[in-house]
MARVOSE-873857 format. One record per residue (C-alpha): residue number from 1; residue in three letters; x, y, z. Coordinates in steps of 0.02 Angstrom, whole numbers, plus 50000, padded with zeros to 5 digits. Last residue first. Layout:
+-----+-----+-------+-------+-------+
:   k :   r :     u :     v :     w :
+-----+-----+-------+-------+-------+
: NUM : ALA :     X :     Y :     Z :
...
+-----+-----+-------+-------+-------+
This chain:
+-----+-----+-------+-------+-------+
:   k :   r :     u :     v :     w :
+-----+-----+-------+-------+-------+
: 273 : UNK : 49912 : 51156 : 50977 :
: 272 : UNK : 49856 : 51280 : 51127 :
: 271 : UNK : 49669 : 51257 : 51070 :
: 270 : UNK : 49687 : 51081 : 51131 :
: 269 : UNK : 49751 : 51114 : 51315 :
: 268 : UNK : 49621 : 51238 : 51336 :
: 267 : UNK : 49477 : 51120 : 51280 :
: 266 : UNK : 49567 : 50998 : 51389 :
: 265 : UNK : 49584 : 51092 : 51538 :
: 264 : UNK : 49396 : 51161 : 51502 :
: 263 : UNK : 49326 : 51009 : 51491 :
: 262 : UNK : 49410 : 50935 : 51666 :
: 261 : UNK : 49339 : 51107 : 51741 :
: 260 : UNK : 49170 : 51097 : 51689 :
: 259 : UNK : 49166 : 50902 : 51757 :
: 258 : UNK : 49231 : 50983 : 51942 :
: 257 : UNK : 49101 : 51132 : 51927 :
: 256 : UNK : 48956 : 51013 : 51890 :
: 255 : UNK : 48790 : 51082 : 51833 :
: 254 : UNK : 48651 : 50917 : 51822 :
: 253 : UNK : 48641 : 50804 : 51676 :
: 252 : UNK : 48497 : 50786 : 51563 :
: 251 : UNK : 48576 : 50850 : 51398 :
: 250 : UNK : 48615 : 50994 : 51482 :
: 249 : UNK : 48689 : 51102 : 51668 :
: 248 : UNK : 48737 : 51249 : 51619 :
: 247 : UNK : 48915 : 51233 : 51660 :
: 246 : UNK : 48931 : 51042 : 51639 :
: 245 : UNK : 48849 : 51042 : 51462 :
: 244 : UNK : 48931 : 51201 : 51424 :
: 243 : UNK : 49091 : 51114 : 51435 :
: 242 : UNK : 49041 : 50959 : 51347 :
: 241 : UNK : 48977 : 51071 : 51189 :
: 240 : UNK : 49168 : 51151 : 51213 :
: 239 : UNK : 49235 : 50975 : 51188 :
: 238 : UNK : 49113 : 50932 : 51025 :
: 237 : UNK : 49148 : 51071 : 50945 :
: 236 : UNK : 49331 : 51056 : 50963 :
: 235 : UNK : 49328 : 50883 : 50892 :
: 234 : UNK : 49495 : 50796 : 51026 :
: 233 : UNK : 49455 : 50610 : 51010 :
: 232 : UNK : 49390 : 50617 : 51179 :
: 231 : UNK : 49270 : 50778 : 51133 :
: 230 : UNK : 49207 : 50638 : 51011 :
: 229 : UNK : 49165 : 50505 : 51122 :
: 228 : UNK : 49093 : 50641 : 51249 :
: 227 : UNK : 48971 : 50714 : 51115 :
: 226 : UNK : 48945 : 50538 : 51047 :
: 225 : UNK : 48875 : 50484 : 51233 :
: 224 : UNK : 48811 : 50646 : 51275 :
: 223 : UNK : 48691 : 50633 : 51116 :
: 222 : UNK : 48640 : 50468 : 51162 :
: 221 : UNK : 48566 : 50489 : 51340 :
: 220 : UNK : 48477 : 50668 : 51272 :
: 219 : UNK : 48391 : 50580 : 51146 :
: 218 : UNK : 48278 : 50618 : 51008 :
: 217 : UNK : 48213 : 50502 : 50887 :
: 216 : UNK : 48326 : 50496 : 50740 :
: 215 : UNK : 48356 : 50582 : 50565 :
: 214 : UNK : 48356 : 50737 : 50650 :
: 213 : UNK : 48300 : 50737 : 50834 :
: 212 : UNK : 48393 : 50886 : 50893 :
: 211 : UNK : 48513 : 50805 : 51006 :
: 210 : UNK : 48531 : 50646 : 50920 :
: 209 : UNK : 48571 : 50733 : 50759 :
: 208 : UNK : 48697 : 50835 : 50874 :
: 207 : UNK : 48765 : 50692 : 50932 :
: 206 : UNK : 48787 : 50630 : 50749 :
: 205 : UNK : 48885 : 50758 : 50729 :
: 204 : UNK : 49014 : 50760 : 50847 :
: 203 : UNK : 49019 : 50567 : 50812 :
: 202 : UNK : 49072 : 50625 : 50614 :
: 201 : UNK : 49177 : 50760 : 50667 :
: 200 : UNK : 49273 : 50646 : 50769 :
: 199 : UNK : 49300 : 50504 : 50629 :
: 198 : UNK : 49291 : 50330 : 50761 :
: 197 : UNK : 49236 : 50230 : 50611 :
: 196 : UNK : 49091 : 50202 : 50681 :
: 195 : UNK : 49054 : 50394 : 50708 :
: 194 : UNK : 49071 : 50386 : 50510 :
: 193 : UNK : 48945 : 50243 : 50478 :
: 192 : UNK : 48830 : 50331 : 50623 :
: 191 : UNK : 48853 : 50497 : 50516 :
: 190 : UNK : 48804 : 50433 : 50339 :
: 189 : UNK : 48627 : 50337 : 50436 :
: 188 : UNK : 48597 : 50521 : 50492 :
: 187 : UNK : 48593 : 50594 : 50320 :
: 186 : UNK : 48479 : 50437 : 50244 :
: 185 : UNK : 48348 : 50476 : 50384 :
: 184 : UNK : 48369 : 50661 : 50364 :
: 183 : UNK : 48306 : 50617 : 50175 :
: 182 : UNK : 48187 : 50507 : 50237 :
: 181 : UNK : 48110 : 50647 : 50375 :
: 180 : UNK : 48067 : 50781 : 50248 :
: 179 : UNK : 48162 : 50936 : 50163 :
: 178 : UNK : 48343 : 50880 : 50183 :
: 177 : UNK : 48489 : 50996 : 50078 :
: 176 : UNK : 48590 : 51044 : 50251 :
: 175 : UNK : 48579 : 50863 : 50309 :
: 174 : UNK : 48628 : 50792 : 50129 :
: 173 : UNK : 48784 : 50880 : 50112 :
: 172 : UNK : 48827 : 50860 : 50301 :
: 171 : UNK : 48806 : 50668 : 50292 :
: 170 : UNK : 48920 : 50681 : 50136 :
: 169 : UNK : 49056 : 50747 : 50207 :
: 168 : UNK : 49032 : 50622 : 50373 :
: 167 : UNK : 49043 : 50501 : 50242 :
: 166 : UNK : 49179 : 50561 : 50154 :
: 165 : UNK : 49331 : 50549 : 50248 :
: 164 : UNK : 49289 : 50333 : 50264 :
: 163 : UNK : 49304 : 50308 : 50086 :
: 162 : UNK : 49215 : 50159 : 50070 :
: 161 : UNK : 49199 : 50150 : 49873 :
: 160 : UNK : 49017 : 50203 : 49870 :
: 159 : UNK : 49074 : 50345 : 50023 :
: 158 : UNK : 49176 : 50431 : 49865 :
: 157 : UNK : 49045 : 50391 : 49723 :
: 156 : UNK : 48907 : 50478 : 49854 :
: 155 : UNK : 49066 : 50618 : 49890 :
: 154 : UNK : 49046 : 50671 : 49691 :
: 153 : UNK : 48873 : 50635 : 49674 :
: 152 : UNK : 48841 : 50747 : 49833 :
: 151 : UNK : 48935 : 50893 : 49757 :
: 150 : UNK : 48886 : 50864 : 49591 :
: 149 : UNK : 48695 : 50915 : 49658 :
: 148 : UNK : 48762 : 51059 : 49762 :
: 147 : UNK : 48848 : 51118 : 49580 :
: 146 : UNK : 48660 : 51095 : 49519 :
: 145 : UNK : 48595 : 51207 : 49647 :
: 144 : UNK : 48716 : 51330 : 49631 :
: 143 : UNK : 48866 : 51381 : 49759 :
: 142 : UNK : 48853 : 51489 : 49875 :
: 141 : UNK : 48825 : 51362 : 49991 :
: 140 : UNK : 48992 : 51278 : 49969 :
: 139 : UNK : 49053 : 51196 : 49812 :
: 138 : UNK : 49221 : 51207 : 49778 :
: 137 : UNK : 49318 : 51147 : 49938 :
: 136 : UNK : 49215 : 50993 : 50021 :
: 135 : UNK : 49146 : 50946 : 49867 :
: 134 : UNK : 49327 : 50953 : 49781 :
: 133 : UNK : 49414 : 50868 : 49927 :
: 132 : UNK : 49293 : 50735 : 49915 :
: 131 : UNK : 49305 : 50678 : 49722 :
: 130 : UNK : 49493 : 50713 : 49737 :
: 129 : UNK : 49520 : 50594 : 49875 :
: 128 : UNK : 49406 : 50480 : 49792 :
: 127 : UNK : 49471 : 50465 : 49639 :
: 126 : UNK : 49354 : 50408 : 49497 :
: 125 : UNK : 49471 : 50456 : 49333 :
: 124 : UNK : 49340 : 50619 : 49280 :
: 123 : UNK : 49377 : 50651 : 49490 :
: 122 : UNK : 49563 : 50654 : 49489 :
: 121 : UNK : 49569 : 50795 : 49349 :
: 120 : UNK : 49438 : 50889 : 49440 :
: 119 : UNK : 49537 : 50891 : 49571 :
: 118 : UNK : 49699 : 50957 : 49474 :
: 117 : UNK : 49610 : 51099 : 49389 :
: 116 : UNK : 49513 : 51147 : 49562 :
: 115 : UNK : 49693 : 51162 : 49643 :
: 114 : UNK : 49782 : 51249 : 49509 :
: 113 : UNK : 49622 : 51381 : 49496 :
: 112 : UNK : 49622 : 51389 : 49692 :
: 111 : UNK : 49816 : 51428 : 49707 :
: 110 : UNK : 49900 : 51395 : 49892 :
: 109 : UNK : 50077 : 51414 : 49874 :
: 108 : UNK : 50165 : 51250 : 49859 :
: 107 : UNK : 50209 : 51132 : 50006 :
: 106 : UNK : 50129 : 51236 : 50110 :
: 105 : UNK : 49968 : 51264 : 50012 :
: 104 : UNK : 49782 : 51202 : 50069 :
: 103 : UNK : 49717 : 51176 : 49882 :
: 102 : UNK : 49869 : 51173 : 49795 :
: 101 : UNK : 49909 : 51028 : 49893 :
: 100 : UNK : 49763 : 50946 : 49878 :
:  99 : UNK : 49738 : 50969 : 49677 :
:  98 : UNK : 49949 : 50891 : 49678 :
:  97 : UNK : 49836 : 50732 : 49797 :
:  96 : UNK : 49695 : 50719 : 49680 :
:  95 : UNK : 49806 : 50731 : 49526 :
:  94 : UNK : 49947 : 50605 : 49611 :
:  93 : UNK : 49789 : 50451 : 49640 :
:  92 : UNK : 49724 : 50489 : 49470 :
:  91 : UNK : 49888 : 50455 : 49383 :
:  90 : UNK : 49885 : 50537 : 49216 :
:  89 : UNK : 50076 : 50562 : 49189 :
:  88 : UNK : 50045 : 50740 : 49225 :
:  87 : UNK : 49991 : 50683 : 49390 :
:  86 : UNK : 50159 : 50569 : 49421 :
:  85 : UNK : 50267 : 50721 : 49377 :
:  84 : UNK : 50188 : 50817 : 49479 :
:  83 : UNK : 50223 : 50719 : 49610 :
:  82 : UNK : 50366 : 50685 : 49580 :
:  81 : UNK : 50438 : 50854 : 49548 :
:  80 : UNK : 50335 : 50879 : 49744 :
:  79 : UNK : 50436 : 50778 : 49820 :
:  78 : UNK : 50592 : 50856 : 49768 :
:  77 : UNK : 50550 : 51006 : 49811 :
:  76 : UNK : 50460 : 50910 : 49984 :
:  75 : UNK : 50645 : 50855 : 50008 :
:  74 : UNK : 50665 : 50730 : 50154 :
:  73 : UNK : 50804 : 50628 : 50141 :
:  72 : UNK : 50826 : 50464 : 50077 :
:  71 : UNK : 50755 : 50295 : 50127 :
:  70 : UNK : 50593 : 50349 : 50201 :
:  69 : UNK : 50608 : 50548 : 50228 :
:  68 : UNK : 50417 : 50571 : 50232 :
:  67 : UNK : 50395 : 50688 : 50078 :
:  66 : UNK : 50526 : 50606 : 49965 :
:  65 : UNK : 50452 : 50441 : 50013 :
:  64 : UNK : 50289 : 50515 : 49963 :
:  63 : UNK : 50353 : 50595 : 49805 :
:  62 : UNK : 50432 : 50420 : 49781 :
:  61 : UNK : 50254 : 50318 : 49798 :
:  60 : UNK : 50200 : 50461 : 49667 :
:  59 : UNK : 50333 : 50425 : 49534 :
:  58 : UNK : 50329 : 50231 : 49568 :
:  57 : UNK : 50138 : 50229 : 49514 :
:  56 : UNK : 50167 : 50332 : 49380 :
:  55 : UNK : 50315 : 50241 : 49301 :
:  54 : UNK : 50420 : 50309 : 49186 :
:  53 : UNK : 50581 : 50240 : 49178 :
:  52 : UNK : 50633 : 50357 : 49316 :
:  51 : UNK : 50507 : 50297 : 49425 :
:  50 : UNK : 50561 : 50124 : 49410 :
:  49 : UNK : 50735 : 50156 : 49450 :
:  48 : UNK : 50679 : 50260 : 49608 :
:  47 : UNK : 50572 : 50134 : 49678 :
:  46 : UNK : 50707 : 50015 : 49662 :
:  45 : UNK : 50811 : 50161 : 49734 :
:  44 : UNK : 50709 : 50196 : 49893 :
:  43 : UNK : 50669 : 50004 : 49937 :
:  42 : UNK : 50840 : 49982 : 49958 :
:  41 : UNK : 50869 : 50143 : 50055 :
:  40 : UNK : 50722 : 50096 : 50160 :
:  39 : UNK : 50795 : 49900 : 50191 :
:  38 : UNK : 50973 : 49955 : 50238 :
:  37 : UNK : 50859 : 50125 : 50358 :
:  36 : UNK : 50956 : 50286 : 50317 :
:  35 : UNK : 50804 : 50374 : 50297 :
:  34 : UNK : 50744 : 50326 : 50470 :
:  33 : UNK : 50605 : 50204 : 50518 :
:  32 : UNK : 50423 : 50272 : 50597 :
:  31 : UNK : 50362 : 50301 : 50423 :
:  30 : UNK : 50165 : 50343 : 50452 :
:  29 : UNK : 50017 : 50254 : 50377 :
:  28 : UNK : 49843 : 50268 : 50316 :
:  27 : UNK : 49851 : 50467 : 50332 :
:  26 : UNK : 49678 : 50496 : 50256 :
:  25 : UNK : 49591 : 50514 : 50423 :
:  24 : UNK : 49709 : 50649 : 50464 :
:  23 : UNK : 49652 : 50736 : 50301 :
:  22 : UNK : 49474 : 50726 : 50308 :
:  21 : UNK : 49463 : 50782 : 50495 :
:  20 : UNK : 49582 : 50925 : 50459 :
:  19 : UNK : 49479 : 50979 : 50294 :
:  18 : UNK : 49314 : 50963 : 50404 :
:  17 : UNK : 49414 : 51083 : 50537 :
:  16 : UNK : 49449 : 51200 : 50408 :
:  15 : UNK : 49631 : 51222 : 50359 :
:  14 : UNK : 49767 : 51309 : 50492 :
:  13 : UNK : 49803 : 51161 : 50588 :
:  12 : UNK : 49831 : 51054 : 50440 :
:  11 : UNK : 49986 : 51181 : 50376 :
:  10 : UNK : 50069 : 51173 : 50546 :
:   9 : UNK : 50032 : 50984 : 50536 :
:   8 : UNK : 50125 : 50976 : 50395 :
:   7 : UNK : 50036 : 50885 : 50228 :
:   6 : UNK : 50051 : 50717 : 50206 :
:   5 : UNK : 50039 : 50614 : 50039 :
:   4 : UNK : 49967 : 50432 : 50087 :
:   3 : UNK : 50089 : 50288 : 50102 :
:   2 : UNK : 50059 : 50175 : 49961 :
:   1 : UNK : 50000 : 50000 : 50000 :
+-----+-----+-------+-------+-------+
């Protein structure tokens, strides 16, 4: 399996917090070996040799080597020649992640028309990083009604293929476009498979379902539950809806100073980072 491109965490900390979610849940793997690793450097020139001959798939598995430091290095100029490289060649996989990069910058500065070019590259091929970045990105609610309707195809074809990101994505998409009780139905069924998969903002929101009785029957009980799970894996939203839960006293529990206080040590703790 191909390590995933990353992006700094510097750089992730400053996009959305739906673009953090989808991103940290894209990271697959990590390199936890260093560059000058016998079996890395191996690995780094065969991959190498077969990227100079031409090879797509080799050019973006060394732009992530590149990237990571596995075998040689880190150089994210160098990583990102391959990368581009790899794209050019017509490798959906490198145009949804070169569309990424120009979408949130860092490695390159950030440039919407490069980005949008690149992701809508990916998608025509089917790839689901690009088919969810670019709903996420390029169509917001400014956007038409039949952009909002390529929005959903794009991260339906994306959850189709069990690409976990996007279906909390697309559980937003189709909350925000419900008009009657099956559609909210079909929205909250698209958060409980993303709260399954542990995906913060995808617990965080199906607490709030619970909460308000969308797509569900209403329920204070549950809605603490994924509020709490998700405020545990760190959802800012979900940590300061714990706080006020303890400081006003919600969600059927009473006012407690010492739970307030544990919240807001970790809220404060998380908004340091």
């Amino acid at each position: 399996m191909l390590i995933p491109f990353l992006l700094p965490l510097s750089i992730l900390a400053q996009t959305s917090p739906t673009l953090l979610d989808l991103q940290l849940l894209a990271i697959e793997a990590r390199a936890d070996a260093p560059a000058r690793d016998p079996a890395n450097i191996a690995a780094f020139a065969e991959t190498r040799r077969a990227a100079e001959a031409g090879d797509v798939v080799a050019q973006l598995e060394l732009a992530r080597k590149l990237q990571l430091g596995v075998g040689a290095p880190q150089s994210t100029a160098q990583s990102m020649a391959w990368l581009r490289k790899s794209a050019e060649g017509g490798y959906a996989p490198a145009q949804g992640d070169l569309g990424l990069a120009y979408t949130v910058g860092g490695k390159v500065p950030v440039d919407r028309a490069q980005g949008e070019y690149w992701l809508r590259q990916g998608v025509a091929q089917g790839d689901v990083l690009a088919q969810t970045i670019l709903a996420l990105e390029f169509i917001n609610g400014d956007s038409s009604g039949e952009e909002q309707a390529l929005a959903i195809k794009w991260l339906e074809a994306a959850a189709e293929q069990h690409f976990v990101p996007a279906y909390n994505a697309l559980g937003e998409r189709l909350m925000q476009a419900a008009t009657d009780d099956a559609q909210r139905n079909e929205a909250f069924a698209w958060y409980q498979r993303s709260a399954r998969e542990k995906e913060p903002a995808g617990m965080r929101n199906l607490a709030h379902a619970y909460e308000l009785g969308l797509g569900a029957k209403q329920s204070d009980k549950w809605a603490l539950i994924w509020y709490e799970r998700a405020g545990w894996s760190g959802d800012l939203p979900a940590m300061r809806r714990m706080l006020d839960v303890y400081v006003k006293g919600e969600l059927g529990q009473q006012a407690n100073a010492d739970d307030a206080a544990e919240w807001r040590g970790k809220l404060a703790e998380k908004e340091k980072k």
